[in-house]
N, C-alpha and C positions, 0 to 999 in steps of 0.2 A: 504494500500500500504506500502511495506516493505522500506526503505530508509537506504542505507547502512552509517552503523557510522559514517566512514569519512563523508561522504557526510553531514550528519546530525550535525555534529559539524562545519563543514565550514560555512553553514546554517544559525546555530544557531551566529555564531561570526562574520556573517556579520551583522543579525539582530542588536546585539549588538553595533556595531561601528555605526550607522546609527545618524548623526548628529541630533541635536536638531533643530525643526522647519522643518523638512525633511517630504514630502509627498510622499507617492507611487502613481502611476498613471499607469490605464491602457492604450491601446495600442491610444484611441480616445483620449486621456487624461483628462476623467475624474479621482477625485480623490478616492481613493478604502482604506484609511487608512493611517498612519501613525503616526506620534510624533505631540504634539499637538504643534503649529510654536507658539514665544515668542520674545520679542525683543531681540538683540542682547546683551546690555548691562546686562540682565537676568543670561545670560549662566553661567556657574559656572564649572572650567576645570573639568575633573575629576582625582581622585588624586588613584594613584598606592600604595595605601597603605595598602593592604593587607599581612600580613606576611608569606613568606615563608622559609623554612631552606636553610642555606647553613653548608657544613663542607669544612674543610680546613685540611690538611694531609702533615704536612713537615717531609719528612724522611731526612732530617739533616740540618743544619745552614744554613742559606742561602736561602734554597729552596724557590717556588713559587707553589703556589696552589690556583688555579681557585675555585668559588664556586659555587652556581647552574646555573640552565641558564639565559641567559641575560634578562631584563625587562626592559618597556618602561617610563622613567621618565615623568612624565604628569605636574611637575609643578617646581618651583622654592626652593621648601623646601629641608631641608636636609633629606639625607637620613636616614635611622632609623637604627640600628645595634642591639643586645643582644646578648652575649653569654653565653649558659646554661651547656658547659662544655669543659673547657680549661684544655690541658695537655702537658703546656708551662707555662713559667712565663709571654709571654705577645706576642702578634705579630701584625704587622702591616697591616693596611687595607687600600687598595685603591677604588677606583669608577672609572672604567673605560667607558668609551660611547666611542659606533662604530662611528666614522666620515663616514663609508662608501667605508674606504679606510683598515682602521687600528683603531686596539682600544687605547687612548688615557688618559692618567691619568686626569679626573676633580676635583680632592679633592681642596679645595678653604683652602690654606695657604703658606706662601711662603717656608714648607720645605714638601708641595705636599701630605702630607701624615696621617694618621689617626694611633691609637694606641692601641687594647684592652688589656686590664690589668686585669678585674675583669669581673667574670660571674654575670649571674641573675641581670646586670645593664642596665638600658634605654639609649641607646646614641646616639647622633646624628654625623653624619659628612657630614658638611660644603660642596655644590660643588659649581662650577661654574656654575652660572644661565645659560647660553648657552647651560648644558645640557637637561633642560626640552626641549622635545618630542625626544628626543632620545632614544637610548634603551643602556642598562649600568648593567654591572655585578661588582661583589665582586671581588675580589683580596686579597689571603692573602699572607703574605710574613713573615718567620719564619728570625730575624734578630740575634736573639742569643742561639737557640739550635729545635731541633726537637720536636715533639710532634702534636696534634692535636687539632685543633678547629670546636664545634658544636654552630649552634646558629641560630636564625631569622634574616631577615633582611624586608626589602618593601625602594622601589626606592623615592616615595614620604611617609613623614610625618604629622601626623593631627597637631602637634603642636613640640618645639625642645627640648630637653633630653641634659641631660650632654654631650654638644661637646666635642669631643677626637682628633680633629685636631692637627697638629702639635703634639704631643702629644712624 
């Protein structure tokens, strides 16, 4: 039986989401499969830290440039950043999370804001815990002249890197 793509990926990432300790059950409600059930204290979040690219593109001072698309913070850690090719002397980086309303700045210091200066480096920036299970995109923001930024990011990290907050 042929199973059209979409279909087959909606599918496959509901399989995916399927809490831990989750049983399928047919219609009598006996059980027909599922995730092997574990205490609760067990569960271990799962953490958004795969990396993917963002670029950042300011055609002059000042500009704002989104990065790729939004991604769901799964835990308390900071977020991860690199950049593997800057054509600027440095710009500023935000973490923004959808409230549901409106995207919101969560960078965790009191002047809001993150800083990269240097490629090919591991960095972390600092958010407010309130953002894990949210979903939260890049921001860059070019504060003293034009040029471009490429690099990795991921929403959660395994461990923290040179913080750039405040920066």
């Amino acid at each position: 039986m042929k199973v059209p793509i979409k279909l087959a990926a909606c599918l496959l990432a509901m399989t995916v989401m399927v809490p831990s300790g989750f049983a399928f059950a047919d219609v009598d409600g006996e059980d027909i499969g599922g995730m092997s059930s574990g205490s609760a204290s067990s569960i271990q979040p799962y953490a958004n830290n795969v990396n993917t690219s963002f670029y950042f593109t300011f055609k002059k001072s000042g500009a704002t440039s989104l990065g790729d698309e939004p991604r769901r913070k799964d835990n308390g850690t900071p977020v991860y950043v690199r950049a593997s090719k800057m054509v600027c002397d440095r710009c500023r980086v935000y973490v923004d999370m959808w409230t549901g309303s409106k995207w919101s700045n969560v960078v965790a210091d009191t002047k809001k804001r993150a800083t990269l200066k240097k490629i090919n480096t591991d960095c972390s920036i600092k958010v407010n815990k309130a953002a894990a299970g949210y979903m939260v995109r890049l921001t860059g923001w070019a504060d003293s002249q034009r040029g471009d930024v490429k690099g990795e990011w991921s929403p959660d990290s395994s461990r923290t890197y040179k913080v750039i907050n405040g920066d």
